[in-house]
N, C-alpha and C positions, 0 to 999 in steps of 0.2 A: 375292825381295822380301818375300815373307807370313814367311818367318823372319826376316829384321829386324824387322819389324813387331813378330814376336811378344819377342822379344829385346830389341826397344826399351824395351815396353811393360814388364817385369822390371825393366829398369834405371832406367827413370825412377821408375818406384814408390819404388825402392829409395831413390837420389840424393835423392828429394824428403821423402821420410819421413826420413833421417840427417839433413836439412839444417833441416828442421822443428825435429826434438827438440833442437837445438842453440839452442834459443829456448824462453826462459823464461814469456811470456807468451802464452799457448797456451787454448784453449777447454778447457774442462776436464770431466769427466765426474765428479758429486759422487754420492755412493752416495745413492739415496733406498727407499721403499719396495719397488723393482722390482728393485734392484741385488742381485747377488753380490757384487759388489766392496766393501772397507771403504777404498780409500785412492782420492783424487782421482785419475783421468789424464785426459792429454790425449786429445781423442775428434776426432782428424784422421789419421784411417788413411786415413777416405775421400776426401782429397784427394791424396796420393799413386796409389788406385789411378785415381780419376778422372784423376789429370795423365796416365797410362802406356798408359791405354786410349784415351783423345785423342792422344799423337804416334801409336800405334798405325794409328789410326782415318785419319790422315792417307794413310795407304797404301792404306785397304783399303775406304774408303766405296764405295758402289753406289747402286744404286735401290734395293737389298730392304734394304740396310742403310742406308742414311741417315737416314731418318726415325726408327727406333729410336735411335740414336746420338744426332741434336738432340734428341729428346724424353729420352734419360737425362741428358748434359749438362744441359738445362735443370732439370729436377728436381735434378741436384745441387747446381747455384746455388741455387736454392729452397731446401734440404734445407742446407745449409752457412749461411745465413743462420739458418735454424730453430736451427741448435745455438749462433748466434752471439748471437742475439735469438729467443726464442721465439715461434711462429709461434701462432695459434688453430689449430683442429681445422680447423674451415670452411675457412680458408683451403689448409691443403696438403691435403685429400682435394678441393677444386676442383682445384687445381693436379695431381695425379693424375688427375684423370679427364679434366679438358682436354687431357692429354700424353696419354691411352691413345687415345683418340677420334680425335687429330691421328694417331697414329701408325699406327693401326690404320684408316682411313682412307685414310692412302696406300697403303696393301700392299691395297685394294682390299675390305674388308669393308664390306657394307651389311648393313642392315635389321637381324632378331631376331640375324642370326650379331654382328654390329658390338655388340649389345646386351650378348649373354652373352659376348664378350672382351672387352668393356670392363671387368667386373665381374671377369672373373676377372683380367685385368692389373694393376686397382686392390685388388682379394685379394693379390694376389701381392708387391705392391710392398711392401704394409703389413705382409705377416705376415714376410715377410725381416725387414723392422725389429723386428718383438716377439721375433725367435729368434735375433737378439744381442746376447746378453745375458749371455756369459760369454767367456772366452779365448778364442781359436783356432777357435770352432763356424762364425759368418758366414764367416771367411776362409776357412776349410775346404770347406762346403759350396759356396764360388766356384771353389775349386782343384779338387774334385772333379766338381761338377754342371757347370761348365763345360767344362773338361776333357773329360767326357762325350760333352758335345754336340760340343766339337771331333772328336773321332773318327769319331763319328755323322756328321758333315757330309763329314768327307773320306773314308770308308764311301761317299757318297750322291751322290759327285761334286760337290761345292758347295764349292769350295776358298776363296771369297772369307767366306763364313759359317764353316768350317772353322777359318781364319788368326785371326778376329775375337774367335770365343770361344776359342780358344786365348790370344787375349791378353789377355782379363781374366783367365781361369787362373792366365796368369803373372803376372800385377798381382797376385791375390791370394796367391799362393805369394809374392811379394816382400814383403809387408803380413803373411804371417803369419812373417816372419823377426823382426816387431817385436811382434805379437799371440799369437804363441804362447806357453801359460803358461810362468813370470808377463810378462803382458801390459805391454808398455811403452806401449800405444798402443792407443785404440779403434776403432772403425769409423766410428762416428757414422752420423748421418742420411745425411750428405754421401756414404756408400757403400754403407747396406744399401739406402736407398731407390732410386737407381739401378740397384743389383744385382737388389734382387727386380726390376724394373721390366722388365731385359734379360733376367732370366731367362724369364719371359712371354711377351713380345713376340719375342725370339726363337725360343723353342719355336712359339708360332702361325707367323711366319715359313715356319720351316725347316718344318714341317705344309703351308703352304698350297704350297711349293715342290718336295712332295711328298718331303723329306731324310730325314723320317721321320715314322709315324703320331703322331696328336697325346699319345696316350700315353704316347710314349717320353721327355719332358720334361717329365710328369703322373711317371711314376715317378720318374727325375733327381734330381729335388727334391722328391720324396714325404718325405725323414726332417724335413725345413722344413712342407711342406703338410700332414700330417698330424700333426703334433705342435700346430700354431696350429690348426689347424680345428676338431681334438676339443677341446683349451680354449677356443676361443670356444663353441660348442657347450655345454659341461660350464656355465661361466660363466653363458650366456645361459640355459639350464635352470633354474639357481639363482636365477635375479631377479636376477645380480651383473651391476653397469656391465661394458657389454663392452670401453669403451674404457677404462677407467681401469686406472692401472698396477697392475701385481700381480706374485704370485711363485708361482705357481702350471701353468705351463708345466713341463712332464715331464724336461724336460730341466733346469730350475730347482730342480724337487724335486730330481733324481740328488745333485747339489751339496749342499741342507740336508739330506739324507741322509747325507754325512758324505762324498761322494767329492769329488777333488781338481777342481781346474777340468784339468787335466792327463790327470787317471784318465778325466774325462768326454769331452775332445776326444779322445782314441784310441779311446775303444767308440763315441762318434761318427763317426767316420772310418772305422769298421768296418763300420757301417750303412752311412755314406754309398755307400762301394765296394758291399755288399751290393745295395745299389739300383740304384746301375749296372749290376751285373752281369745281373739281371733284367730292367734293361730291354733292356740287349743281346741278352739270350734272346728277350723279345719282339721285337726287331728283326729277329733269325735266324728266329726259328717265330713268325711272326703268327698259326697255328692255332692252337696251345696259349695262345694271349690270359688265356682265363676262368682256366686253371690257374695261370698267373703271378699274375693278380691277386689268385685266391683264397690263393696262397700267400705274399703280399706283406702282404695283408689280416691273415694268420694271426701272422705276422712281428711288425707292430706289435700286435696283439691280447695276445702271451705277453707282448712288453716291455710294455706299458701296464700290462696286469696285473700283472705282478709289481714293478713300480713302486709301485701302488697299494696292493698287500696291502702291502708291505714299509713305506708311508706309513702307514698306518691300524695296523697294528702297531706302531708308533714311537709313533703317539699314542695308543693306547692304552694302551699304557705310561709315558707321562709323563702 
């Protein structure tokens, strides 16, 4: 049954995205100051993987996964409207943290713990969204960081959390057969924002179920958390609006650098795996903890840098 599940969820994606693009008047994504892109598309990726991870979901709901599940559905409605009709700030980071609190809530956190997963689930939801922002990167990090945890769960005897992230995996590997460059199709609000949202909430989850330390979906999704953090960071240093759009994300520079949106999702996907991989080692040797991180640490420290100089050398020369 957890492989129907996960099969379902592939093919619905799939089915629902062909059946979309076959329609002309479609929500559309216009290049603005934030964008890589220079030609309109349409930005409903995310309701394909949302349809594929809801028949999924159908099979595979529980108590530890219920609540996450209504709370990403709901932010997608939310989040699908936002790209339909533009939403205020205020309104979708209420809606974000009403769904983290609700969610986080029922998987039984109180007090200062309930405090700090709230913040970092509403981190998490938001910074998925500013890190797609080019081809194949969101869908990518869904196939791969999900993926992860699928393995990780059935690793940890948790075959119902195992089947589940397994099937956004597959929703996204389905989503990237139409976003992979050149991209016929976005993600939109309607899927980074539930993805970052499951990404969170499930890593706590599978933590408090004891599936795996909470670091191991702290790493998962480190080439996403670690890329938004040090530009907010970098940004909010400068005096610059933290929320306002920009082009300045490391992965946005790789692109006006002159690499291809193509060149950049495969050294992405490189890292992505790299990430995985480490955290599995921390999985296997919880000792060596400090050395993984230190070494992980070091990891983004050489690419950042040499992003940087290779930036600052460009402009200095024009």
């Amino acid at each position: 049954m957890n492989g129907l599940a996960v099969m379902s969820a592939f093919i619905v994606c799939w089915m629902v995205l062909a059946w979309l693009l076959q329609h002309r008047r479609l929500p559309m994504d216009h290049p603005n100051e934030r964008s890589l892109h220079v030609t309109p598309t349409p930005r409903i990726g995310g309701l394909g993987i949302v349809a594929g991870v809801g028949v999924a979901s159908l099979w595979l709901a529980d108590a530890v996964l219920l609540p996450a599940m209504l709370a990403a559905f709901a932010l997608a409605a939310l989040s699908l409207l936002d790209d339909v009709r533009s939403l205020s700030m205020a309104a979708r980071l209420l809606a974000h943290f009403i769904a983290a609190v609700a969610c986080l809530l029922a998987l039984g956190l109180t007090g200062w713990a309930l405090v700090g997963a709230t913040l970092a689930v509403v981190w998490m939801t938001n910074l998925y969204n500013f890190m797609d922002g080019t081809d194949g990167l969101a869908g990518g990090m869904a196939a791969i960081g999900f993926g992860a945890l699928a393995l990780a769960a059935m690793l940890g005897d948790a075959p119902w959390l195992a089947a589940f992230c397994a099937a956004i995996a597959a929703s996204a590997l389905a989503f990237l057969r139409f976003n992979f460059p050149p991209a016929r199709v976005f993600m939109g609000d309607a899927g980074s924002i539930p993805l970052g949202f499951l990404a969170a909430s499930l890593g706590i989850a599978g933590a408090m179920q004891h599936v795996w330390p909470l670091l191991f979906p702290l790493l998962v999704f480190s080439p996403f958390i670690v890329d938004a953090s040090v530009t907010l960071i970098r940004r909010a240093l400068r005096g610059e609006s933290v929320w306002r759009a920009h082009r300045s994300h490391y992965y946005q520079r790789v692109v006006l650098l002159g690499a291809s949106h193509r060149q950049l999702a495969l050294a992405a996907y490189a890292l992505m795996l790299a990430a995985a991989a480490l955290a599995f080692a921390l999985l296997r040797n919880i000792q060596y903890t400090a050395w993984l991180l230190i070494l992980s640490a070091a990891i983004y420290l050489l690419i950042f840098l040499a992003i940087d100089w290779r930036w600052h050398r460009i402009s200095n020369e024009s």
